[in-house]
N, C-alpha and C positions, 0 to 999 in steps of 0.2 A: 712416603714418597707421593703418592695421589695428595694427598690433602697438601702437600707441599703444592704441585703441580696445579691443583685447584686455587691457590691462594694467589700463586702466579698470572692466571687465565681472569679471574677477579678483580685483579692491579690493573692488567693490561684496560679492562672494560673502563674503570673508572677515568686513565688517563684519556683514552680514545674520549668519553662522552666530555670532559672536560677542554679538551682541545677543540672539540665541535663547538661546544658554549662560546670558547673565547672567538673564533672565527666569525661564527653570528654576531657577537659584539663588535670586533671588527667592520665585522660590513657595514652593519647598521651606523655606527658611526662614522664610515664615509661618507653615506647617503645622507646624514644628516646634513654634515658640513658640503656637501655640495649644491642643497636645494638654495633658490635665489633668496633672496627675502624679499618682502614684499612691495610692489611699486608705492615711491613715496609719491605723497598729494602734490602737484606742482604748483609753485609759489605763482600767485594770482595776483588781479587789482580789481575790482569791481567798481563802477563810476554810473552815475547819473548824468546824462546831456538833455538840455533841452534847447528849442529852436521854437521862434516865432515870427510868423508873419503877418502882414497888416492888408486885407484885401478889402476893397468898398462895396458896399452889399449892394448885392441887383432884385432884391426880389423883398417886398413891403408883407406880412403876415397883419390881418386885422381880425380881428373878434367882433362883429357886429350882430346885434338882436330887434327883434322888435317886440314889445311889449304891450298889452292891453289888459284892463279892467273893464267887468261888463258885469250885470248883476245875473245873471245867469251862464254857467258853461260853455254852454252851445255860441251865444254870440261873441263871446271875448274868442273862444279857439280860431271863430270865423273870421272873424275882423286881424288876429295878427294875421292868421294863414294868407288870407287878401292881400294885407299890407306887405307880409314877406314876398308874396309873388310879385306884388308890383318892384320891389326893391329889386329883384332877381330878372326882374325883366327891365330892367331900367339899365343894371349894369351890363347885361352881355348886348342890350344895344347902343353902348357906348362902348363897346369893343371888346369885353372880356368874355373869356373863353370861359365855357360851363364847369370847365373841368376843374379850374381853379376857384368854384364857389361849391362848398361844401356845407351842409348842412349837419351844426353839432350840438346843436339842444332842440327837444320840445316838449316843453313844460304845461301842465294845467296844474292849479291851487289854486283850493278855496280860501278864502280872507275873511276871519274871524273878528266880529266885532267884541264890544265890553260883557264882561260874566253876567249872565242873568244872578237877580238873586241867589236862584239856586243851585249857582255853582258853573253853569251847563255854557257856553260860547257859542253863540250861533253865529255860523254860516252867511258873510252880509252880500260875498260879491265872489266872484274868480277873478284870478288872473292868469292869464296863457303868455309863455313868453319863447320866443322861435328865436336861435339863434343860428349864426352862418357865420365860416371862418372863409373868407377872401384872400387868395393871392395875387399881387399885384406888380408885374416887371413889365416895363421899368415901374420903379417906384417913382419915378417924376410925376406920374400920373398918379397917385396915393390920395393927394391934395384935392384936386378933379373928381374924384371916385369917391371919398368920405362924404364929399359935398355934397353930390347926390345922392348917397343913401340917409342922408340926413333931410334935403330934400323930400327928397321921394315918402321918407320912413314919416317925413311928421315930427309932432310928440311923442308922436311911439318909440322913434329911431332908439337904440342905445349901440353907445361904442364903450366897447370896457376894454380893451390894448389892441397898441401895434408894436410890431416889432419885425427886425429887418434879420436878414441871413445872406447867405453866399448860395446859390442853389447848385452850381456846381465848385468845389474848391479842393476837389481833387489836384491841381497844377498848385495850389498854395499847402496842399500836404505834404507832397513829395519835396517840396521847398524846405518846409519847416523839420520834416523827417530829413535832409541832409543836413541843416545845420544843426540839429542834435547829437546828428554820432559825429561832425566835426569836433561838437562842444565834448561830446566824452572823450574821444580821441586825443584831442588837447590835454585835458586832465590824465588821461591815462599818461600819458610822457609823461606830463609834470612830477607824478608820483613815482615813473621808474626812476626818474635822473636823480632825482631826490634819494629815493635808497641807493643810488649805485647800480642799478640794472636795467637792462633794456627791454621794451615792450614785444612781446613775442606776438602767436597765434591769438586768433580773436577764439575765445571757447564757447561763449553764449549770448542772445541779445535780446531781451525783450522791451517793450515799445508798448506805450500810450499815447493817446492823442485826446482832444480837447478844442474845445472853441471858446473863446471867450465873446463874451455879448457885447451885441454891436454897443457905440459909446452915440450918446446924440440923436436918443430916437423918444421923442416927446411923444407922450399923449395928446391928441388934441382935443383943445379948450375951446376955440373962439370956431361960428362954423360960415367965416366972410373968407377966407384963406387961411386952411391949415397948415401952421409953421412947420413943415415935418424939414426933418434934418437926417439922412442915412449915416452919419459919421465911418468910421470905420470898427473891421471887426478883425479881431485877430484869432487866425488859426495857428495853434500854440501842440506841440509834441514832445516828447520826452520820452527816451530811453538808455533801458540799465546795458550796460556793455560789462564784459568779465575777460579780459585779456589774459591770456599769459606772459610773467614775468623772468627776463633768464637772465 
């Protein structure tokens, strides 16, 4: 009878721990099937706009130098240094402002004649050469202003480029920056109507900008009237847009 009784008390144990097992499986497979799944990626369009404007440049950029050979260091340094002042004095009393001549080279080289026999290159002369970059608005005045530093400079003068800019063209950015997210904007429909779906929230935007170089801006050549011509310059923008599609 005990061993009877014990084998009974033993049954009971196993059913109890086996009915606890399947409960926990139970639950746990609620909990399974209840969690969400996970957010899907929402269907997108991503587009390229770009937009450009045409504005006329107000402000002439020149590169001009003065240059000199002398058979010794000391007098070629001194003779550009001269001639650059005179240039620099010549233009702010012809009305330009100091601020807009800026001084961006100053060179000393010695000038190597033929090998000696022995191999060796002497030393025949120096050359010093000063340059200055000029801005100049109005650029009407550019032509007037070349002239006399050509003037002024002599044979020493040199002009190695001009070139023209916008000085302020912030009002032609926000120009060209609206008619790019128009141009992506446009393309984004285009793309929705095409699949069948409408253009939702805008999700991201990023933006480039750019100038393109003025058109119409010669070097000058002849120094009786220099042909300068500003043409136009276009400030040109581009950006990526990423809409949402529903």
């Amino acid at each position: 009878m005990p061993t009877r009784a014990r084998t009974r008390a033993y049954g009971r144990r196993i059913m109890a721990t086996m009915a606890a097992g399947l409960a926990m499986t139970a639950l746990s497979g609620c909990d399974s099937h209840s969690s969400e799944p996970p957010a899907a990626k929402p269907r997108h369009v991503t587009v390229r706009g770009s937009g450009q404007v045409q504005g006329v440049p107000d402000t002439l950029t020149a590169d001009v130098g003065i240059e000199f050979i002398a058979p010794d260091a000391t007098t070629a340094m001194n003779q550009a240094n001269d001639r650059q002042r005179a240039v620099i004095d010549a233009l702010v009393g012809a009305g330009m402002d100091r601020k807009d001549i800026r001084t961006t080279r100053v060179s000393l080289q010695p000038q190597y004649g033929d090998s000696e026999p022995s191999g060796t290159a002497t030393i025949t002369s120096y050359r010093a050469d000063n340059a200055l970059e000029i801005k100049i608005h109005p650029p009407d005045a550019a032509s007037r202003l070349l002239e006399l530093i050509v003037s002024t400079g002599g044979d020493a003068a040199r002009i190695s480029s001009v070139s023209y800019s916008i000085a302020d063209d912030s009002k032609l950015v926000t120009e060209a920056r609206a008619r790019a997210f128009e141009d992506a904007k446009s393309r984004a429909e285009q793309y929705a109507q095409l699949s069948g779906l409408r253009l939702g929230d805008v999700l991201s935007i990023s933006e480039a900008t750019g100038a393109a170089p003025a058109e119409g801006a010669p070097a000058p050549r002849a120094m009786t009237e220099v042909p300068l011509e500003p043409g136009q310059q276009a400030v040109a923008f581009s950006v990526n847009v990423v809409w949402e599609l529903n």
